[in-house]
C-alpha positions as CSV (number, residue, x, y, z in Angstrom):
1,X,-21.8,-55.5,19.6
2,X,-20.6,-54.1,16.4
3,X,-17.3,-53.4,16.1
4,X,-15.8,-50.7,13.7
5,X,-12.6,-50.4,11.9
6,X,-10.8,-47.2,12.2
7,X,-10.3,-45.6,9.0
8,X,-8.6,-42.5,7.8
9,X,-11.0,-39.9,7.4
10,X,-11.7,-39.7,3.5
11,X,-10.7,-36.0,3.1
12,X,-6.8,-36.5,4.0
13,X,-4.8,-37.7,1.3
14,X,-2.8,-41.1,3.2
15,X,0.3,-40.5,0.4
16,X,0.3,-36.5,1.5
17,X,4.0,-35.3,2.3
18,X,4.9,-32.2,3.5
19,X,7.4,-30.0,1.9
20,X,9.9,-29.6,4.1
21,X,11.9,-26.7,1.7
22,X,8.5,-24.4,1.5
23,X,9.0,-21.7,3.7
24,X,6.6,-18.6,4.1
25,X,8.1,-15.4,2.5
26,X,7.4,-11.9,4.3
27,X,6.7,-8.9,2.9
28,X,10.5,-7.5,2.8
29,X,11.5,-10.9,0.9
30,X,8.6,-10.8,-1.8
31,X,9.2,-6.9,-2.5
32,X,13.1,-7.7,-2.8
33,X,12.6,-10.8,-5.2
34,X,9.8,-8.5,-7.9
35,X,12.6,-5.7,-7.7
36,X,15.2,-8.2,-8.6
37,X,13.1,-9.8,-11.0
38,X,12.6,-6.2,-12.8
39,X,16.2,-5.2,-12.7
40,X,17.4,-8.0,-14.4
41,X,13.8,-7.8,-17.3
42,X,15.4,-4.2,-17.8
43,X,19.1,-4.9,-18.0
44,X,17.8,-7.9,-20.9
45,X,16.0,-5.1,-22.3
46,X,18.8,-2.5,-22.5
47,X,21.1,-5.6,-24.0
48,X,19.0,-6.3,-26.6
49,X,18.4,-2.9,-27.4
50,X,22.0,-2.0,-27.5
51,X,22.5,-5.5,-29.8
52,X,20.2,-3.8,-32.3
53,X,21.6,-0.4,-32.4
54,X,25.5,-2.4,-32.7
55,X,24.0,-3.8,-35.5
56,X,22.2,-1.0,-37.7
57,X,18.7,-2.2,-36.8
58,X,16.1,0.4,-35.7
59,X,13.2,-0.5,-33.7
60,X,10.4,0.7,-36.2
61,X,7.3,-0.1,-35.0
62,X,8.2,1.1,-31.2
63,X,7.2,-2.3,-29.4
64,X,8.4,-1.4,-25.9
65,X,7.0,-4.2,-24.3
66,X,4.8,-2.5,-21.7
67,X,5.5,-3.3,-18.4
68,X,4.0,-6.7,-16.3
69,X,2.0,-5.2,-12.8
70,X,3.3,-6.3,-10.1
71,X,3.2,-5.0,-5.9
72,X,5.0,-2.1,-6.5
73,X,4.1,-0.6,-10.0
74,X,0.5,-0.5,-9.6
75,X,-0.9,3.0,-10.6
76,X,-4.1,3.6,-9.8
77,X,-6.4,6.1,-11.2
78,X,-7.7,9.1,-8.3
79,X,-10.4,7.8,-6.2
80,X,-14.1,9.2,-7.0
81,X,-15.2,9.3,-3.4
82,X,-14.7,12.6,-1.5
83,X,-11.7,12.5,0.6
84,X,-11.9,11.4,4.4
85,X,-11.6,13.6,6.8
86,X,-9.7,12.4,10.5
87,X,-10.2,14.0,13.9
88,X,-6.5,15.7,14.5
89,X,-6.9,14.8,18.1
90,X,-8.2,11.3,18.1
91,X,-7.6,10.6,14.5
92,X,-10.9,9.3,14.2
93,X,-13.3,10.1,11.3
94,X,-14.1,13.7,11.6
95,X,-17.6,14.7,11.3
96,X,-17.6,18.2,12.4
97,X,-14.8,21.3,12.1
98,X,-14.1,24.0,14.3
99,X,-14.9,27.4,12.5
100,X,-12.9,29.5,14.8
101,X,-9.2,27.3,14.9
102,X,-10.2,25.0,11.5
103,X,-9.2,21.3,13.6
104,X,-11.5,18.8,12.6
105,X,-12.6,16.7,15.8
106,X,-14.6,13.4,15.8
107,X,-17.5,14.7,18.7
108,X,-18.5,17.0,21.4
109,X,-15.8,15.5,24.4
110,X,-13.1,16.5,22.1
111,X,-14.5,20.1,20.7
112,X,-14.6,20.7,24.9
113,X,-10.8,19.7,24.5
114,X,-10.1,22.0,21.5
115,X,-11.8,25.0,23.1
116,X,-9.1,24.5,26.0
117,X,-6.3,24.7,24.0
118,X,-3.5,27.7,23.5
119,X,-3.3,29.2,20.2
120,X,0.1,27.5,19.7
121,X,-0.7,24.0,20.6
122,X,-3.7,25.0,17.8
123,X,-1.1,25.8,15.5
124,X,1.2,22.6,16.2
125,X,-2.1,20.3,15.4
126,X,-2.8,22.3,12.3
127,X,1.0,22.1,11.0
128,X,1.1,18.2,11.7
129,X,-1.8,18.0,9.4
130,X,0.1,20.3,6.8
131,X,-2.0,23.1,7.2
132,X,-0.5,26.5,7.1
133,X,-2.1,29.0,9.0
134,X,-3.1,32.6,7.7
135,X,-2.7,34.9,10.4
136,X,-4.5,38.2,9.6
């Protein structure tokens, strides 16, 4: 009978510690520490700025250093797909719209619903989805 010696597997790392002091961050806590971390870049800024004006110098060239991306300040440019449009009963993507009260619905069970409704309750959908009615 052979007999075999157990071994750590060779994929785990047998001087591997854990980190006790690593913690996950949420979303809250990541958000607060970039905002932090720009308030004090811009009070630096301002400080130096004002340290060049106290002394006569004038920034010439106009090196504002541009800004580092980070969650919050991305800008992204307008989206070149065609807006999507959402069912205002269901919220689910609206294929079809009602020509006679404008409400956008998903499929034929909920046009059944939107033929039932009063013209107020048409009204109440259509302001939630910041439509203004024209009445004639």
């Amino acid at each position: 009978m052979v007999q075999r010696r157990l071994k750590d597997p060779p994929f785990k790392n047998p001087y591997y510690t854990k980190n006790v002091n690593r913690r996950a961050k949420n979303l809250k806590t990541v958000l607060g520490q970039e905002r932090e971390k720009d308030r004090v870049k811009r009070e630096a800024l301002r400080k130096s700025k004002a340290e060049k004006a106290a002394m006569g110098m004038m920034d010439v060239d106009g090196d504002e250093e541009e800004e580092e991306p980070n969650y919050s300040s991305i800008e992204a440019p307008p989206s070149v797909w065609p807006p999507r449009h959402y069912c205002d009963i269901t919220g689910l993507e609206a294929l079809y719209t009602d020509p006679a009260t404008g409400l956008r619905y998903h499929d034929k069970s909920v046009y059944e619903i939107i033929q039932g409704l009063s013209p107020s309750m048409v009204k109440d959908y259509l302001s939630a989805r910041g439509v203004n009615s024209i009445v004639k």
